[in-house]
N, C-alpha and C positions, 0 to 999 in steps of 0.2 A: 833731675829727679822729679821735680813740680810737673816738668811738663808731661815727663812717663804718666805720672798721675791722672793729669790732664786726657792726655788720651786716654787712657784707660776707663776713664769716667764718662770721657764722650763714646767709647763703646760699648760700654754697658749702656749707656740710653739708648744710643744705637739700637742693641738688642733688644731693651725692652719695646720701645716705639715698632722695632719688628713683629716682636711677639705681639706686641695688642693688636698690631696690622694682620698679622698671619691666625692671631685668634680671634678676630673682627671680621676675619674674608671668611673663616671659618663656620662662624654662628652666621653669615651673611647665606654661605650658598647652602650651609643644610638648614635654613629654617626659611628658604624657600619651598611654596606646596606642601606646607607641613600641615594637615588637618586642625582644624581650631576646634580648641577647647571646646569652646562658646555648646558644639552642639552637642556636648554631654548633656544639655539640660532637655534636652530630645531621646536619651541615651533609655532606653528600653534592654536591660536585661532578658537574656533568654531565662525562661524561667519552666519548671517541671509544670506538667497538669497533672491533676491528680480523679483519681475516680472512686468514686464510695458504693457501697453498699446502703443497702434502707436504712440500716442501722446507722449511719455515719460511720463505719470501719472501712478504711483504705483497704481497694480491692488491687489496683498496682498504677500505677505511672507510667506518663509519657514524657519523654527528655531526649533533648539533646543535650545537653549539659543538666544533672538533677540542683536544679537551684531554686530554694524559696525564699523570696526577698523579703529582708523585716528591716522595717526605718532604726536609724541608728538609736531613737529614744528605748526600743527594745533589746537591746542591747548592754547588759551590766556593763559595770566599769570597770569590773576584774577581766572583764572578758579583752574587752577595749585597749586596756590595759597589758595584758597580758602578751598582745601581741606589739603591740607599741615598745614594750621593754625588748621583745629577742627581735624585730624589726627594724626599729629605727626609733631609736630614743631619743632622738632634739629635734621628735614630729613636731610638736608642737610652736619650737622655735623655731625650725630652718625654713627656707624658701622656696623649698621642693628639691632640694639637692644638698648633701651632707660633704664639704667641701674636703674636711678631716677624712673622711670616709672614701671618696674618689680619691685622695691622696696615697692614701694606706692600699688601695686596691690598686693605684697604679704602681708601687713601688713592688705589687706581688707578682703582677702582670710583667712589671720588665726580670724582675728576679725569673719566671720562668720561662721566658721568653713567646708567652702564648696570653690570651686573656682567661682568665682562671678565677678572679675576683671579679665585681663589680661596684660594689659597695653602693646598690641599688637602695634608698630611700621608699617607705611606702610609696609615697607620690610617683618617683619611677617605677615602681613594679605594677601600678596601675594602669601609667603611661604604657608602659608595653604589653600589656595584655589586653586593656581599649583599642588601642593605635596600632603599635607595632609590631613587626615580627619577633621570632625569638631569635634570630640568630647573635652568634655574637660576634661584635665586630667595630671599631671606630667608630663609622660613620651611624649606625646605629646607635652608638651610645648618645653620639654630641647629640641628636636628635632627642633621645629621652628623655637630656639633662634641659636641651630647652625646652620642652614641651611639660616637665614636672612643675619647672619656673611660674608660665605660664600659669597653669593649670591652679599653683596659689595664690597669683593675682588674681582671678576669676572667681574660685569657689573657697567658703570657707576651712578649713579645717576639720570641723565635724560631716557636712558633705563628702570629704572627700575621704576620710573614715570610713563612714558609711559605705560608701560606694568599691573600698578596698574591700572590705570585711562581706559584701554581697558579691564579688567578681573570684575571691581568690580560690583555685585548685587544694581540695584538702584530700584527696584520694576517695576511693572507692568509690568514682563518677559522683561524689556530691563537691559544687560548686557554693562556697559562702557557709559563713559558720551557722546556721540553721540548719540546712542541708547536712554538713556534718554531723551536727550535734544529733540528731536526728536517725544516721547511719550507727556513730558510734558509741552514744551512749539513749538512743530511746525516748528523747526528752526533747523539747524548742530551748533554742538557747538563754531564754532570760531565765533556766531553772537549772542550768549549770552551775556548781562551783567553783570554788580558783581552782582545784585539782585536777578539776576536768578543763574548765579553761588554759590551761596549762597547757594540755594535751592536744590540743586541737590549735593552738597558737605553735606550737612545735613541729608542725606538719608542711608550711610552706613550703620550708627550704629544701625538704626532699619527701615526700607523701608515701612514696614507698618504702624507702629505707625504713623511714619512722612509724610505719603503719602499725597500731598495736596491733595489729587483728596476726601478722603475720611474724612479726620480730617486737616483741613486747620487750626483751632488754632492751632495745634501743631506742622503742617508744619511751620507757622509765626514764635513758638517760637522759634525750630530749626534754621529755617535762621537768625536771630535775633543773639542768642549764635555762628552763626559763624562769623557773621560781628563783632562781639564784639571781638573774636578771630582775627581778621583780622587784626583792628586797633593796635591791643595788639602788636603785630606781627610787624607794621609798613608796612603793603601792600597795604593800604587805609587807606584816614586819616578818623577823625569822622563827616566831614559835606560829606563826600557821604557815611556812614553810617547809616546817619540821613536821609538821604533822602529816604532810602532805608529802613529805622524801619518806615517811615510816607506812603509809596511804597504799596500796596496791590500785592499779587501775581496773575497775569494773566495767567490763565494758556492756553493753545490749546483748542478750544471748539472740544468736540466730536460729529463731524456732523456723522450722517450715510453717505452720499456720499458720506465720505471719510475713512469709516471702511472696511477693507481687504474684496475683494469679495471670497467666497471661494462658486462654483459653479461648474457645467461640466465643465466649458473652463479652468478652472484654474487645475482642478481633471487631465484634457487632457494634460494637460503641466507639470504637477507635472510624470505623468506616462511617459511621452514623455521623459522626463530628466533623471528620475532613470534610463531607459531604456539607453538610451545613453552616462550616466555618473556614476548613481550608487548613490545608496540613502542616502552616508554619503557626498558626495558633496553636495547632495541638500541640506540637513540638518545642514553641518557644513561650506561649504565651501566656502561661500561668494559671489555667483557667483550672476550675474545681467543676466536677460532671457529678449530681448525682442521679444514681442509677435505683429502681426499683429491687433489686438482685438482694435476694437470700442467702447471705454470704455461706452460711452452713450449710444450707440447704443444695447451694450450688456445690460444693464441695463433696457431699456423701451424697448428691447425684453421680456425679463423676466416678467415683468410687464404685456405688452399685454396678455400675454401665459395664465400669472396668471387669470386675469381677464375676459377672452373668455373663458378658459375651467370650472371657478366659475360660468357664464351665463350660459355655453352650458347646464351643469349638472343641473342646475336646470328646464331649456327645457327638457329635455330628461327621469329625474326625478330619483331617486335611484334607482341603476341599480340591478338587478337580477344576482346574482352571481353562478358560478357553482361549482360543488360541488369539482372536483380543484381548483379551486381560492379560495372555503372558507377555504377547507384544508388547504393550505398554509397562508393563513393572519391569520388562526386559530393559526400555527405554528410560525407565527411573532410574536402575542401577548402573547405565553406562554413567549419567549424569552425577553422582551422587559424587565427593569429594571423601576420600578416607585415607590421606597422610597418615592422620594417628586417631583412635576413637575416641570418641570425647562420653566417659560415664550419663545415661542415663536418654541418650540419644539413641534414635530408631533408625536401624538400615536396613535397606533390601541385601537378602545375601542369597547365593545361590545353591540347591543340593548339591553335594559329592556323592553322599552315601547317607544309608542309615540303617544303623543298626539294633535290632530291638527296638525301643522308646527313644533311640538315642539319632539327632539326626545330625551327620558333618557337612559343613559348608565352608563359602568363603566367601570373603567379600574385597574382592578384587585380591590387592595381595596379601589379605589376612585369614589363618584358617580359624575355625572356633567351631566349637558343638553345642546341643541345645537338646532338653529332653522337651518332650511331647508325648503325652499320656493319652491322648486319641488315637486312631485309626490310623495310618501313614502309608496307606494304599496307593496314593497320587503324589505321594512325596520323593519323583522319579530326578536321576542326576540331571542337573540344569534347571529346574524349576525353581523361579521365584519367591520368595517370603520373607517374611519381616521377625527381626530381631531385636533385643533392645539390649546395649552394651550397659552390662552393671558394673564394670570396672575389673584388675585380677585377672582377666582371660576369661570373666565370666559371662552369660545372657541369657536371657530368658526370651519363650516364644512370645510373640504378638499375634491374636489373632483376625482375620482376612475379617472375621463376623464385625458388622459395625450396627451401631445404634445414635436414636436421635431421643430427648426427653424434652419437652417443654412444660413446666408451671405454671399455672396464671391462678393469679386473686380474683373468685368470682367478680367483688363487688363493684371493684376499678377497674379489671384489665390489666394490672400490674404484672409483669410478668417476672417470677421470686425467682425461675430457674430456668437454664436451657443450657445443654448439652447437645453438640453437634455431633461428636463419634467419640470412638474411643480413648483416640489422644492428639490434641493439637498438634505434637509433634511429629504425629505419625501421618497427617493428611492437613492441611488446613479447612478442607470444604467443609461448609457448616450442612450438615444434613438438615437441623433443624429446620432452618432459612431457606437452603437456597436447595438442598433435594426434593426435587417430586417426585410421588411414589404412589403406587393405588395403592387404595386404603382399605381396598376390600370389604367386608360388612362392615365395616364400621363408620362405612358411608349409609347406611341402612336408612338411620335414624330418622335424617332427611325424610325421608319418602315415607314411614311412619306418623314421623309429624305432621306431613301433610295432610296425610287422611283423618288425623284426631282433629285438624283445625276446620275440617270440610266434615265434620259429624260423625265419622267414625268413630266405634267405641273399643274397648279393649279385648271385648266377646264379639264384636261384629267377625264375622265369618267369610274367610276367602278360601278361594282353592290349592292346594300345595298337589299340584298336578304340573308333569312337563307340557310341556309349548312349544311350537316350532317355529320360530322367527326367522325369515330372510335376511341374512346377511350379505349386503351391497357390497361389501367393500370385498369378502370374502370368497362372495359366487356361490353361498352355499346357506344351509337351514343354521340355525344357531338355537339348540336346546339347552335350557340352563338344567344345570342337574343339583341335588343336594349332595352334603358334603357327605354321607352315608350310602350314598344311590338309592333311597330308597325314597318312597312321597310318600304323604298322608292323608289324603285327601282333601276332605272341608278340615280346617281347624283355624282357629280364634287369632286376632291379631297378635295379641300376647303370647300366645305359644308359637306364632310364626317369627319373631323378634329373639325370643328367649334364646330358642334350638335356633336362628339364624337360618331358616327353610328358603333356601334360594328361591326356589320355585315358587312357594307362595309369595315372596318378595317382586318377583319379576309382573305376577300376576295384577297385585296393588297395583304397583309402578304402572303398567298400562293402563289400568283402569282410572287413572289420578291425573294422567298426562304427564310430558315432559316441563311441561312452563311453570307449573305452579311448583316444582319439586326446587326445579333449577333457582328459579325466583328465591324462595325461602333459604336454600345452603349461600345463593350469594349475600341474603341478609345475613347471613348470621355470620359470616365472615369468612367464605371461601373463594377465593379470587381467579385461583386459576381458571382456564378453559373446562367447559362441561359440556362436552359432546351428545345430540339430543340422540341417545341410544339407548334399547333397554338392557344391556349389559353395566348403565350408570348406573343403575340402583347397586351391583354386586361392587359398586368398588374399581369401576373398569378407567376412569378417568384419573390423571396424579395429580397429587396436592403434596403439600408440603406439612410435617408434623407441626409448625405453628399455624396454619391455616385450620388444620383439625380442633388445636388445643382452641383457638379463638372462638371457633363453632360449638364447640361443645361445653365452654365455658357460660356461654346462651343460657342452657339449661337448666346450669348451678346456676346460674345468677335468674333466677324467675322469668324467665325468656328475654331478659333483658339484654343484649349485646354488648358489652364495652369494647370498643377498640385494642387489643394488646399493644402495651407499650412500654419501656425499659427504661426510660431517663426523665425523672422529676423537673432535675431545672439544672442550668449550668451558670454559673458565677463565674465574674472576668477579675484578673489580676488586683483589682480595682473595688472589689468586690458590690459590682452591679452584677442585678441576675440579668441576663441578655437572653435567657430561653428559659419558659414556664410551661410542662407539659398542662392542656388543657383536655380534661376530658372530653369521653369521647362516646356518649352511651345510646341508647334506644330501644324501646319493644319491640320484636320480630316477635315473640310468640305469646298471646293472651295468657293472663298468668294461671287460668286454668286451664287448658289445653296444655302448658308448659308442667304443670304440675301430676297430669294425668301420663304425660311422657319421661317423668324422671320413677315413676311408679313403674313403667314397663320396663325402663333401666335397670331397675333394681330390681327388676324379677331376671333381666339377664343376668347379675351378680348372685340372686338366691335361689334360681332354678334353673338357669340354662350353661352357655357357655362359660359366664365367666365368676361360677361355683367357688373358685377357690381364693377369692375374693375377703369371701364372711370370714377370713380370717385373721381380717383387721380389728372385728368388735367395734365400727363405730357403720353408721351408717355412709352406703357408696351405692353407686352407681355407673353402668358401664356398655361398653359395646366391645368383643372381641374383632378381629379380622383377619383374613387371611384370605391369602390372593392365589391364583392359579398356579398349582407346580410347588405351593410353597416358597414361593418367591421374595414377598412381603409379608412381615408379620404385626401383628398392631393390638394396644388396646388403649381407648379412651375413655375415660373416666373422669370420677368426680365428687367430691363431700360437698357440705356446705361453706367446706374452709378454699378448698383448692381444686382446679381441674389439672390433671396431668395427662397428657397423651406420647404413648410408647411406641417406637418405631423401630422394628428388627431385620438386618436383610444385609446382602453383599453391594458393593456401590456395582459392581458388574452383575446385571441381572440374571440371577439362576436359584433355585432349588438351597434352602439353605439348607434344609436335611428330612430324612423322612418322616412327616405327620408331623412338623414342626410348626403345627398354628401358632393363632395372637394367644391362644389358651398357652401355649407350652413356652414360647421364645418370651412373646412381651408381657404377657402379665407378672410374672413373676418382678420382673424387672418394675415396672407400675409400684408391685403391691411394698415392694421394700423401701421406693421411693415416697408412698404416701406414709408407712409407716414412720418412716425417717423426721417428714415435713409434718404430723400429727403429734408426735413423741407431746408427752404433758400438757396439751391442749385439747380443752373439750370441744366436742366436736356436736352441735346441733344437728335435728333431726330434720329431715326435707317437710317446707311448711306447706301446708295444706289450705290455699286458701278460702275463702267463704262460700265460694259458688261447688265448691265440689264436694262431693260424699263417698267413703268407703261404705261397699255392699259385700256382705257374704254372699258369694255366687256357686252354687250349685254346679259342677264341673262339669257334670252328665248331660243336663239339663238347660242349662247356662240362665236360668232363673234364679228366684233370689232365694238364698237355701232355710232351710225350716228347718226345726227338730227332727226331721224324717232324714234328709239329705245333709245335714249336717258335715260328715265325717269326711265328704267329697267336696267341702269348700275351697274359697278362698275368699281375702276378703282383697276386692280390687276396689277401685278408685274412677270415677267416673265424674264427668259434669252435670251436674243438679238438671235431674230432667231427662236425665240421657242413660238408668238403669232401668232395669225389666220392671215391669208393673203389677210381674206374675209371680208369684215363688214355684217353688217345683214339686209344687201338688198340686198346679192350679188356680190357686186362690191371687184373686186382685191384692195389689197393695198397694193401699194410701199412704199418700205421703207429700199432702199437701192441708193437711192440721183439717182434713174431714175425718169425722167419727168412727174408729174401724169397729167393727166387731166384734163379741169377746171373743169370740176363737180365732183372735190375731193379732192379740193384744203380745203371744211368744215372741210374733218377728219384730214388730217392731219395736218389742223390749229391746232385739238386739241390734235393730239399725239407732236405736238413740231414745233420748228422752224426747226432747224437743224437735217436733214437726219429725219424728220416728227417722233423725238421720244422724249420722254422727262428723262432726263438724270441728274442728280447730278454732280456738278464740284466741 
């Protein structure tokens, strides 16, 4: 019997001295090429960027994972806590592996014949979301278990906290409890509760199940089983447990105002960054961008846009497409992908039919219908257009009309807003940026200014007569005609600006040359090609609506230029600022000559084309456009607060509709815009500086008017030295502090007290 014993004792070493062998060969061949720890401390979390508005309000983010890393000191110790208890409660004492806990998991794993437990320790679940794959499997685990080992010989405790509590999945793409705290309750996490700690500690182990957003019983009973862990634990007693089981979870309401804008402006800074940083900072590396953007302002531009080019389109009525343009939206809708339609999303679909107001289509295999309150002359079966699925079997029309808006801050060049088209979703091309378009009169100004900087006055007198110019490219005469067909003959620069008189514009234009015109639009901020033709005064050349806004922003700003530009400064994970926009300013135009051209502006706004203007109530200034055929529509303008320029038309060049100018398509658009961006701010008068003087000028006569001529005034604006000498009965007038006469003591009662002018101080 001793010696039964005896054997049996030497087989049981036997077996052991096996097993240490066979779990000794084990940890030997898997924790060879196993990654070292060691370069955690190299270990760069991918992290969100974020992007601001002027205000400091979050415009949206960029993620590959949404993770914002906060050191474990910001971090409460309920929070800490919280997950420590439904995690791994002998963190603090184990060695990176819970041996009770592999035990208990192996005995669930052979019970069901598959791995179904792990009884994964923080340290391991670190371990494999650093290092390893997820699969499950042996050979994978012994790996985690030595690598968790490790990993507490290496780094402390609180480190490696830290670094669980910034890597871990909490659902709804936020990465690390900031990032959550953030998605689901509205707050950075060191201003969470235990209640809410709770809640987001109860997420690891399945993020969706527990997701309160979608299954809130289950999210309850999740935080529930961690407070109960909590108490267990000794980290909270059980009357702020209770308080917290009787507690409803609150979570962040999901306002649209406050969901990520992902539009041009944001597309233009996303490319602006990679471009100067590189697309895995933007995506992983934490950086904060701010941006010059009028976060409201950007938002009820979009709006307006939306709404003006859904009215215009159904005025003008479904457009007639050409046989490129169908081609290619033919080639969008083979492309397009439509399994199942996703709410709120834009498709090309094709006519079947239409009946009344009412037009049937389909889009591939789905039928649907769509009312349309315009014209549906051209809305023939097979024909292309856009829809936008509201969800239900429901949609609404999109229309083909597109528009561009740009803002800028005279003083800086700040740019508050810009809208590319109608919906990023519906096209990505930023019209603003990257369309060029002729701008039609509203390239005028240019070659106005030129002649006020070369001594022309606002009464200096050109011809509104046709002209016959040789056209080289064409083989034929090229007569520019007015928009009325009819001429005027001699009339004043100011009324050839106002009414927009081609013919006397083309006139100037010659007489001024092409270099000095060209010179002057490139100072002020027009980039594109400017072909040396005199059809460039009308507008014949494309530019792009921020090249316009830049230019005319000049204006507002006392001829001064600033560069437009969108992004103040950007800060690294680290927070170093690594980019500081630096201004970017200069005079292109004397501040009187500049001052005498915002005067002719604003007689375009109060007597010519763009009339319907004054119906802002604060002072503006402006130039209409519109291109041949109707093609391009435009208006740019301006206060002393903001320049905005308006750009209307089909990206496929044609006819947007009849007699569809910058007066009827873009200004409206403009004028809702400026009134949006003025709302409760007072708005200054255009200053007048020292060298210039307003004259009451006789209309008839175009001297300087007197009691007699009076009633045919105006009072314009001229540079000191540069109004008539005469009034319009004749009589000389001083106005250089020599003695007048008593019989002229009336005028220059009304040009001024001092030195008979009347001046701005």
């Amino acid at each position: 019997m001793v010696r039964f014993f005896k054997y049996i004792l030497f087989f049981l070493i036997f077996l052991v001295f096996v097993g240490v062998l066979a779990v000794g060969g084990i940890l030997y061949v898997y924790s060879r090429n196993l990654p070292d720890v060691r370069n955690l401390e190299r270990w760069k979390p991918v992290q969100v960027s974020k992007v601001y508005a002027s205000d400091g309000s979050l415009i949206t983010q960029f993620f590959i994972q949404r993770r914002v890393y906060v050191s474990i000191d910001k971090i409460p110790d309920h929070v800490k806590n919280a997950f420590i208890s439904i995690e791994d409660r002998t963190f603090y004492s184990n060695p990176g592996i819970d041996v009770v806990g592999i035990l208990r998991a192996a005995v669930k794993n052979l019970s069901a014949g598959r791995i179904v437990a792990g009884g994964s320790t923080i340290s391991q679940q670190l371990i494999k979301n650093l290092f390893l794959t997820p699969e499950r499997s042996f050979r994978r685990k012994v790996k985690e278990v030595i690598l968790a080992i490790k990993l507490n010989q290496v780094y402390p405790k609180e480190k490696i906290l830290e670094m669980y509590l910034n890597q871990i999945y909490l659902g709804h793409g936020a990465y690390g409890v900031e990032a959550a705290s953030q998605v689901y309750f509205g707050k950075h996490v060191w201003e969470l509760n235990v209640c809410e700690a709770a809640v987001l500690a109860g997420l690891p182990k399945a993020p969706s199940r527990y997701d309160p957003f979608k299954n809130m019983e289950g999210a309850l009973n999740r935080r529930n089983a961690v407070l109960k862990a909590m108490v267990e634990e000794g980290y909270i007693d059980i009357h702020t447990a209770k308080e917290c089981f009787k507690s409803p979870i609150v979570l962040k309401e999901r306002d649209e105002e406050e969901e990520d804008i992902n539009d041009y402006f944001t597309e233009m800074v996303r490319l602006w960054f990679v471009n100067k940083f590189g697309s895995d900072a933007l995506y992983k590396g934490g950086y904060k961008i701010y941006t010059t953007i009028d976060k409201d302002l950007l938002r009820d531009s979009h709006y307006i846009i939306k709404d003006h080019l859904e009215y215009l389109q159904q005025q003008v009525g479904f457009p007639k497409l050409t046989k490129d343009e169908k081609r290619k939206f033919l080639q969008w809708y083979e492309k397009q992908k439509v399994e199942k339609l996703k709410p709120g999303r834009i498709y090309i679909a094709l006519v079947e039919s239409r009946r009344g107001n009412t037009i049937y289509f389909k889009i591939k295999h789905i039928r649907g219908r769509v009312s349309f309150q315009g014209s549906l002359r051209y809305a023939r079966r097979g024909t292309p257009f856009y829809v936008r699925y509201l969800g239900d079997d429901r949609f609404e029309f999109i229309p083909f009309l597109e528009a561009a808006a740009v803002s800028i801050e005279p003083k800086t060049g700040a740019i508050r807003s810009l809208v590319g088209g109608y919906d990023f979703g519906k096209t990505k091309f930023n019209r603003a940026v990257q369309g060029k378009r002729q701008p039609g009169s509203s390239f005028k100004p240019f070659v106005y200014t030129t002649a006020i900087m070369k001594g022309y006055t606002q009464i200096t007198q050109i011809e509104d007569e046709p002209v016959a110019i040789w056209d080289p490219t064409k083989n034929e005469e090229w007569v520019p005609r007015n928009y009325h067909g009819e001429y005027n003959g001699t009339v004043i620069l100011r009324e050839a600006l106002a009414r927009s008189l081609n013919a006397a514009s083309v006139n100037l234009f010659l007489a001024l040359g092409y270099d000095p015109v060209i010179s002057l639009a490139r100072q002020m901020g027009i980039k594109s090609k400017l072909p040396k033709v005199p059809s460039l005064v009308l507008g014949s050349a494309e530019v792009s609506p921020l090249e316009m806004a830049g230019a005319y922003n000049t204006f507002a700003n006392g001829g001064i230029h600033c560069e437009p530009y969108f992004v103040e400064k950007v800060v690294d994970a680290n927070g170093m600022v690594v980019y500081h926009h630096t201004q970017n300013c200069k005079r292109v135009i004397p501040e009187g000559e500049n001052a005498v051209m915002v005067d002719m502006l604003q007689a375009v706004v109060k007597e010519g084309t763009g009339r319907r203007a004054t119906i802002l109530g604060f002072p503006v200034a402006g130039k209409t456009g519109t291109t041949n055929d109707y093609t391009d529509a435009w208006f740019a303008g301006f206060s002393t607060n903001l320049t905005t320029v308006v750009w209307v038309g089909y990206d496929f060049k044609k006819t947007i509709g009849k007699k569809m100018t910058g007066a009827r398509a873009a200004l409206p658009i403009w004028i809702d815009i400026m009134a949006t961006a003025h709302t409760d701010k007072a708005v200054a008068d255009f200053p007048m500086p020292y060298n210039t003087i307003y004259v009451p000028i006789d209309m008839e006569t175009l001297k300087v008017a007197n009691a007699e001529c009076l009633e045919n005034s105006k009072e314009i604006l001229f540079i000191k030295g540069t109004q008539p000498d005469e009034d319009c009965s004749g009589n000389e007038i001083y106005l250089n502090g020599e003695k007048p006469e008593e019989e002229d003591n009336f005028i220059l009662d009304m040009l001024g007290e001092e030195d008979g002018i009347q001046t701005a101080q």
